[in-house]
C-alpha positions as CSV (number, residue, x, y, z in Angstrom):
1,X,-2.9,4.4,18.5
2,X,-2.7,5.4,15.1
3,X,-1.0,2.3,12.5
4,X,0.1,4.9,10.5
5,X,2.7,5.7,8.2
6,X,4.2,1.9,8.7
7,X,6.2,-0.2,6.2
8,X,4.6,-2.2,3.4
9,X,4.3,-5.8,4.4
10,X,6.5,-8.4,2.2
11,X,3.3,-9.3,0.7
12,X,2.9,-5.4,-0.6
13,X,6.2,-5.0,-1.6
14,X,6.5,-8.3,-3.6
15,X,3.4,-7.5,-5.1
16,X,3.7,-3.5,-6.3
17,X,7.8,-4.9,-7.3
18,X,6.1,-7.6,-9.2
19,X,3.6,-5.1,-10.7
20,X,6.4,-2.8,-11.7
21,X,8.4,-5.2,-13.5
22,X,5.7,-6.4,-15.3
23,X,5.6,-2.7,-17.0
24,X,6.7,-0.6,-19.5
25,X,10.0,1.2,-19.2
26,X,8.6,4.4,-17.7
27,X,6.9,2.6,-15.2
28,X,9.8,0.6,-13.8
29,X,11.5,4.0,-12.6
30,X,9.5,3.2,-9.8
31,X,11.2,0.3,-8.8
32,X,14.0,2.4,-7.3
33,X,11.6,4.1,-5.1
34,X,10.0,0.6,-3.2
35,X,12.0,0.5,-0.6
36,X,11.5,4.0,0.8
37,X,7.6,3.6,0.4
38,X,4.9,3.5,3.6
39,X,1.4,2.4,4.1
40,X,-0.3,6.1,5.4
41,X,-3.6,4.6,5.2
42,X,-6.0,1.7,4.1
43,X,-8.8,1.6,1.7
44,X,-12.0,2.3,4.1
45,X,-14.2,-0.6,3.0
46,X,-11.2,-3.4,4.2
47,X,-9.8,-4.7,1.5
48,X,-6.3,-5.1,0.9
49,X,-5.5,-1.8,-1.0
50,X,-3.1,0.8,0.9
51,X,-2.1,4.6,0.5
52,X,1.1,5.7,0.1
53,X,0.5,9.3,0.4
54,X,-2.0,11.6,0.3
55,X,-3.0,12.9,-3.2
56,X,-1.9,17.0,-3.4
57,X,-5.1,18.7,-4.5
58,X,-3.1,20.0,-7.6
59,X,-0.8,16.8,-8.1
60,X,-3.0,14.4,-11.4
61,X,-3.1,10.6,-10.4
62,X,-2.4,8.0,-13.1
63,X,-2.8,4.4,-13.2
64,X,0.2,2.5,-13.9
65,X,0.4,-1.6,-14.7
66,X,-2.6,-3.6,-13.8
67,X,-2.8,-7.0,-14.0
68,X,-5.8,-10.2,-13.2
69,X,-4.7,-12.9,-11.3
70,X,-6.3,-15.9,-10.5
71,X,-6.0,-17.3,-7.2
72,X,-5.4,-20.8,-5.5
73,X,-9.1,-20.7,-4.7
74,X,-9.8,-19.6,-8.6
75,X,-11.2,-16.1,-7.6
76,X,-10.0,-13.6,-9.6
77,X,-8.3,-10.8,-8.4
78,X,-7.7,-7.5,-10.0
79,X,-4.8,-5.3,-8.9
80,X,-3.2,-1.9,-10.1
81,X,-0.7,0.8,-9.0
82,X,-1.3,4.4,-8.4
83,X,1.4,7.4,-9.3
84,X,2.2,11.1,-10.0
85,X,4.5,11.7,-12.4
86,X,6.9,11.1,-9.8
87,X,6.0,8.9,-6.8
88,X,3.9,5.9,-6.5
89,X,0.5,6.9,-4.1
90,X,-1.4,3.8,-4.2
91,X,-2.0,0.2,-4.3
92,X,-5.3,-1.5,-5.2
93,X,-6.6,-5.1,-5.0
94,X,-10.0,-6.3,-6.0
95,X,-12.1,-9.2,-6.6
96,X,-13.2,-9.1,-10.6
97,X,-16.2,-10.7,-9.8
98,X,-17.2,-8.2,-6.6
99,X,-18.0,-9.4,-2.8
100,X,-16.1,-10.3,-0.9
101,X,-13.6,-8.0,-1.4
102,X,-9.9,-9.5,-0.7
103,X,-8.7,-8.4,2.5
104,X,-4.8,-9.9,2.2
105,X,-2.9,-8.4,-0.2
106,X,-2.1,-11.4,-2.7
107,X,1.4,-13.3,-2.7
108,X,2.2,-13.1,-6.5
109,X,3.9,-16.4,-5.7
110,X,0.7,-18.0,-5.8
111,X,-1.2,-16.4,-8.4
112,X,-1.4,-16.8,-12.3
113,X,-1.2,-14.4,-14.4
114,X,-4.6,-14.3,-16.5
115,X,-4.4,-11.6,-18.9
């Protein structure tokens, strides 16, 4: 059975709300839009970064806030959101430094801020 669309996890949504209001004015507009968001898909490799929706062939992605973290383990972690110019699409989480990749989405309650 297919997993998808399914709600974020808290975990997500603390994370892209914590991303949003961490950014500029016009990226905050987003906020209102959270809680009607679903996971349609997951990043192939395993990591922790999830689809929102499938990119229209003629709709332009942009990258909104990103931000480093540094974990309790003191890995670095890397983590942006995706948009049109008006719905979020994408969530993505990374290790700075490369393998492994992080395959829970980070708690922002545990991270510091690094940049």
């Amino acid at each position: 059975m297919n997993p998808y669309p399914r709600k974020l996890t808290e975990a997500e949504k603390k994370l892209v709300i914590w991303l949003l209001e961490c950014g500029t004015p016009e990226e905050k507009v987003f906020l209102s839009t959270v809680s009607g968001l679903q996971v349609t898909g997951r990043c192939p490799c395993g990591c922790a970064s999830v689809n929102f929706s499938e990119l229209e062939p003629d709709r332009n992605r942009r990258q909104l806030t990103q931000k480093a973290f540094e974990d309790s383990q003191g890995n670095t972690i890397g983590a942006l959101l995706f948009a049109t110019s008006d719905k979020l699409i994408g969530l993505e989480v990374w290790y700075l430094e490369g393998e492994p990749v992080p395959r829970e989405t980070p708690d922002p309650d545990v991270l510091r801020c690094i940049d």
